[in-house]
C-alpha positions as a Markdown table, in Angstrom:
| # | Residue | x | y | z |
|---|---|---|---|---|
| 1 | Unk | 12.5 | 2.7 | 40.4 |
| 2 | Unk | 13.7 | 4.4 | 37.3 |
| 3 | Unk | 13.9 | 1.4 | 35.6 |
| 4 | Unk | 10.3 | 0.3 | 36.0 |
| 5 | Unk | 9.0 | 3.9 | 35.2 |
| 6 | Unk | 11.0 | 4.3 | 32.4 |
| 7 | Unk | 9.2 | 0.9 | 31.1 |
| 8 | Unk | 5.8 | 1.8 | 32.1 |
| 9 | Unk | 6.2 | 4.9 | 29.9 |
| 10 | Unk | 7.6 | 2.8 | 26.9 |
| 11 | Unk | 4.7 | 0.3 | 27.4 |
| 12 | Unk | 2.6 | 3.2 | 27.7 |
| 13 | Unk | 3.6 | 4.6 | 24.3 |
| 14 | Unk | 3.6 | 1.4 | 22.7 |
| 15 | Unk | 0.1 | 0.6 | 24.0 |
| 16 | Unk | -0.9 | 3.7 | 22.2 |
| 17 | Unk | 0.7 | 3.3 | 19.2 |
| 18 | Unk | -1.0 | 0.0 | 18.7 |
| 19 | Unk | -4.2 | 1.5 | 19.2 |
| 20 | Unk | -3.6 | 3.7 | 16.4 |
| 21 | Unk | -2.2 | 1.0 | 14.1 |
| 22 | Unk | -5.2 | -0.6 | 14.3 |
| 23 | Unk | -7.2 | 2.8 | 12.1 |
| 24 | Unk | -4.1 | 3.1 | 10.4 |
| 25 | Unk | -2.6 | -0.3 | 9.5 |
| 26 | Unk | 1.0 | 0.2 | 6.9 |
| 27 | Unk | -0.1 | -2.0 | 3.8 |
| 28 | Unk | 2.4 | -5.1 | 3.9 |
| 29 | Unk | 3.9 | -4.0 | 0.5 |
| 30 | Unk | 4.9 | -0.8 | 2.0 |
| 31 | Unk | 7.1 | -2.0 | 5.1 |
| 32 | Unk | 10.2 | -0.6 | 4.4 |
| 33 | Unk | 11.8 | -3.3 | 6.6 |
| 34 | Unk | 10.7 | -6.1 | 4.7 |
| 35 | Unk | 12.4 | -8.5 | 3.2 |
| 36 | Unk | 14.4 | -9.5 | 6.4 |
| 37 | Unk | 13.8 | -12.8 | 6.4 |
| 38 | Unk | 17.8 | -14.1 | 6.0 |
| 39 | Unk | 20.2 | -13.0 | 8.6 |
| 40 | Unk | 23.4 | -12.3 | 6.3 |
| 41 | Unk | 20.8 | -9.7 | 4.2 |
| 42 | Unk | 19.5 | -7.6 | 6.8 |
| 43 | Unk | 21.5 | -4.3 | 7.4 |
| 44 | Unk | 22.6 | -3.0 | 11.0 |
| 45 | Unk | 20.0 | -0.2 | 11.3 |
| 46 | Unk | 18.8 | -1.4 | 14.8 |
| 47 | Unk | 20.0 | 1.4 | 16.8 |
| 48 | Unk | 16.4 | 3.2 | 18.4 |
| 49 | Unk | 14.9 | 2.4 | 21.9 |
| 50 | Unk | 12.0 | 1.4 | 20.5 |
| 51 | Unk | 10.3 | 0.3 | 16.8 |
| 52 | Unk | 7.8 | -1.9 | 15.2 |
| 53 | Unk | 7.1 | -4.1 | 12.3 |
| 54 | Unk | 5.0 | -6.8 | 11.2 |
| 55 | Unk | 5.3 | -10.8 | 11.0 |
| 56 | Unk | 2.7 | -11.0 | 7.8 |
| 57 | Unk | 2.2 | -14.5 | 7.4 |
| 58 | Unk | 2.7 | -18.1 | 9.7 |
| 59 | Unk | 5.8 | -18.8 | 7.6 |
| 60 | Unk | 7.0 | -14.9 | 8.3 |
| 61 | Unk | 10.3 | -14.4 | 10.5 |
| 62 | Unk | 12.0 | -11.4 | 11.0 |
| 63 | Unk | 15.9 | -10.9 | 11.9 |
| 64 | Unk | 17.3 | -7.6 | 13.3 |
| 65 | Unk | 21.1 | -7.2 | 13.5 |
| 66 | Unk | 22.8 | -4.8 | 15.8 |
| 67 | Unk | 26.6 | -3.8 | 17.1 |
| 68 | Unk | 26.5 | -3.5 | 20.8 |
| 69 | Unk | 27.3 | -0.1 | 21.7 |
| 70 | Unk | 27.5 | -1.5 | 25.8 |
| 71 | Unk | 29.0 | -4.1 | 27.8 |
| 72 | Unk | 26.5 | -5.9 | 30.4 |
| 73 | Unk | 23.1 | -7.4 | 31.0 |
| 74 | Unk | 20.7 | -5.5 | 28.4 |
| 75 | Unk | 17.0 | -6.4 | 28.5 |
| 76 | Unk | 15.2 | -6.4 | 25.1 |
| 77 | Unk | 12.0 | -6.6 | 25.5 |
| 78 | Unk | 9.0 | -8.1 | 22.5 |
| 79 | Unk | 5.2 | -6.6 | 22.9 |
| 80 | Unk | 3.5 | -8.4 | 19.7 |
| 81 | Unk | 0.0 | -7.6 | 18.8 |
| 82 | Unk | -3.2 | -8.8 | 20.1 |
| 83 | Unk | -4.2 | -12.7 | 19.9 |
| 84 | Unk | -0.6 | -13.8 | 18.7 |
| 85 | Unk | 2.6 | -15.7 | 19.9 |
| 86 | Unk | 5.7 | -15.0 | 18.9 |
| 87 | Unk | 9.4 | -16.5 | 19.3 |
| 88 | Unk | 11.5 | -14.2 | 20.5 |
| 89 | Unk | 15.4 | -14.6 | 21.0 |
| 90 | Unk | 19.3 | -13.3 | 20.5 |
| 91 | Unk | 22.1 | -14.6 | 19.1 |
| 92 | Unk | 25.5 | -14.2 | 18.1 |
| 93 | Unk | 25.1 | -12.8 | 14.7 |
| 94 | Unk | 25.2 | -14.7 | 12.2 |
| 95 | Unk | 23.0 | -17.5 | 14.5 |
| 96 | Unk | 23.5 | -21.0 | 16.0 |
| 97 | Unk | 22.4 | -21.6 | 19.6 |
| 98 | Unk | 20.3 | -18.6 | 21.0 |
| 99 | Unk | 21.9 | -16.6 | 23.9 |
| 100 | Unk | 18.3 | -16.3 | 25.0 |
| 101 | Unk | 14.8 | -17.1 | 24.1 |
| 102 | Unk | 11.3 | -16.8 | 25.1 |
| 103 | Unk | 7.8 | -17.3 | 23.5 |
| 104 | Unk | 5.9 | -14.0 | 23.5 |
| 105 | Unk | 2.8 | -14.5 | 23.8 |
| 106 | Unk | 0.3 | -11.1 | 23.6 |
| 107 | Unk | -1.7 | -12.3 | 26.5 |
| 108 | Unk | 1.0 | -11.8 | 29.2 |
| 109 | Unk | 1.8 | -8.0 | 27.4 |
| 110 | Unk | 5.5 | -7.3 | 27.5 |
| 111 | Unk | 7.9 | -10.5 | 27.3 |
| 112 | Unk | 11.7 | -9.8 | 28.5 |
| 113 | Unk | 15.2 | -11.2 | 27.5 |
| 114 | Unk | 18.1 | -10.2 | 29.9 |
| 115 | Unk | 21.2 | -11.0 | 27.6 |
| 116 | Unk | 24.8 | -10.2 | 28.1 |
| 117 | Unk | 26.5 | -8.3 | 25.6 |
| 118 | Unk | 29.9 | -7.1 | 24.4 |
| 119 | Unk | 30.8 | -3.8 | 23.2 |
| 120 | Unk | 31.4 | -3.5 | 19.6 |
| 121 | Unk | 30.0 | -7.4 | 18.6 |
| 122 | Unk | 27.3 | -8.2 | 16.5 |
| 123 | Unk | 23.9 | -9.8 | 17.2 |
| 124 | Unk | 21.4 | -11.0 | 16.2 |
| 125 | Unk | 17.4 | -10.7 | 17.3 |
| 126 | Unk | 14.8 | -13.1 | 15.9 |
| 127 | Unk | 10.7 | -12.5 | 15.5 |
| 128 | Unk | 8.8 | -15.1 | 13.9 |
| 129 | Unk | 5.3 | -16.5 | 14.4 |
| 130 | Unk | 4.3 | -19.5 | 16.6 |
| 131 | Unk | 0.9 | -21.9 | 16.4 |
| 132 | Unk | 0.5 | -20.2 | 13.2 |
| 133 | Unk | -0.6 | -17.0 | 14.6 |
| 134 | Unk | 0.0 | -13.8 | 12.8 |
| 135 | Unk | -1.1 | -9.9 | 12.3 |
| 136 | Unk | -0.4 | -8.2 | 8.9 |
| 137 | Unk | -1.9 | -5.6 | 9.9 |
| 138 | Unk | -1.0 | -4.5 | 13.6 |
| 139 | Unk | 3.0 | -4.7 | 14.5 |
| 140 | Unk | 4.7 | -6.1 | 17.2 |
| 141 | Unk | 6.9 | -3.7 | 19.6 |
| 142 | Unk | 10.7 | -4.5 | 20.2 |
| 143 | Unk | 12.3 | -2.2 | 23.0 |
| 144 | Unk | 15.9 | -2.0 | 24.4 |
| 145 | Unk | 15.4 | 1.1 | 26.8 |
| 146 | Unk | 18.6 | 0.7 | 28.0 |
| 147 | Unk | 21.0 | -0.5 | 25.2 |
| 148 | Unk | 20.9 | 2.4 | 23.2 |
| 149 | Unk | 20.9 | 6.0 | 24.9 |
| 150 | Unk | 18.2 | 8.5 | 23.9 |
């Protein structure tokens, strides 16, 4: 029960954070998390519940890596913005064969992975754009409620 509360609030906040993108859309050239378009380049700063950024083109893909701070079943979950579809998956950092994958498609809202992790190893979590569909100027939503404490 905590666990679908604590969900509906995130979604919740998320919901209303991409209503406000919309007025107040981050200029491409200013998102401080670009490039991250190469796994072995992209620094471990994933370590919040929840945060956003942008796929800005079809050819766009964006890599996250992380250090497991738990041992279990995590679920990451991908909210990408209106009329797009996203792939979203985990891997071992630095890649090969996703742990887990699914296509996000903004239609269906929230899209979950349930992966399980190991303390102290490092992942990887890929974002990239499907059927050509893309939003430079409203982010996508990546949460992990549960995989890093508040």
């Amino acid at each position: 029960m905590l666990k679908k509360f604590l969900k509906t609030s995130l979604l919740t906040i998320a919901l209303t954070l991409t209503v406000s993108s919309a007025v107040s859309a981050m200029p491409i050239d200013q998102d401080i998390t670009e490039p991250n378009n190469n796994t072995p380049l992209t620094t471990y700063q994933y370590s919040q519940n929840v945060f956003t950024s942008w796929i800005q083109s079809s050819t766009d893909a964006d890599f996250w890596n992380f250090i497991s701070p738990k041992t279990g079943l995590q679920e990451i979950w991908l909210l990408p913005p209106a009329g797009t579809t996203y792939l979203f998956a985990v891997y071992d950092y630095p890649g090969g064969t996703p742990l887990a994958f699914t296509y996000a498609n903004s239609a269906n809202g929230i899209s979950s992975l349930y992966v399980n992790l190991q303390t102290g190893k490092k992942y990887t979590v890929l974002v990239m754009s499907l059927n050509g569909t893309y939003d430079e100027n409203n982010p996508y939503y990546i949460g992990h409620p549960l995989l890093f404490p508040f």
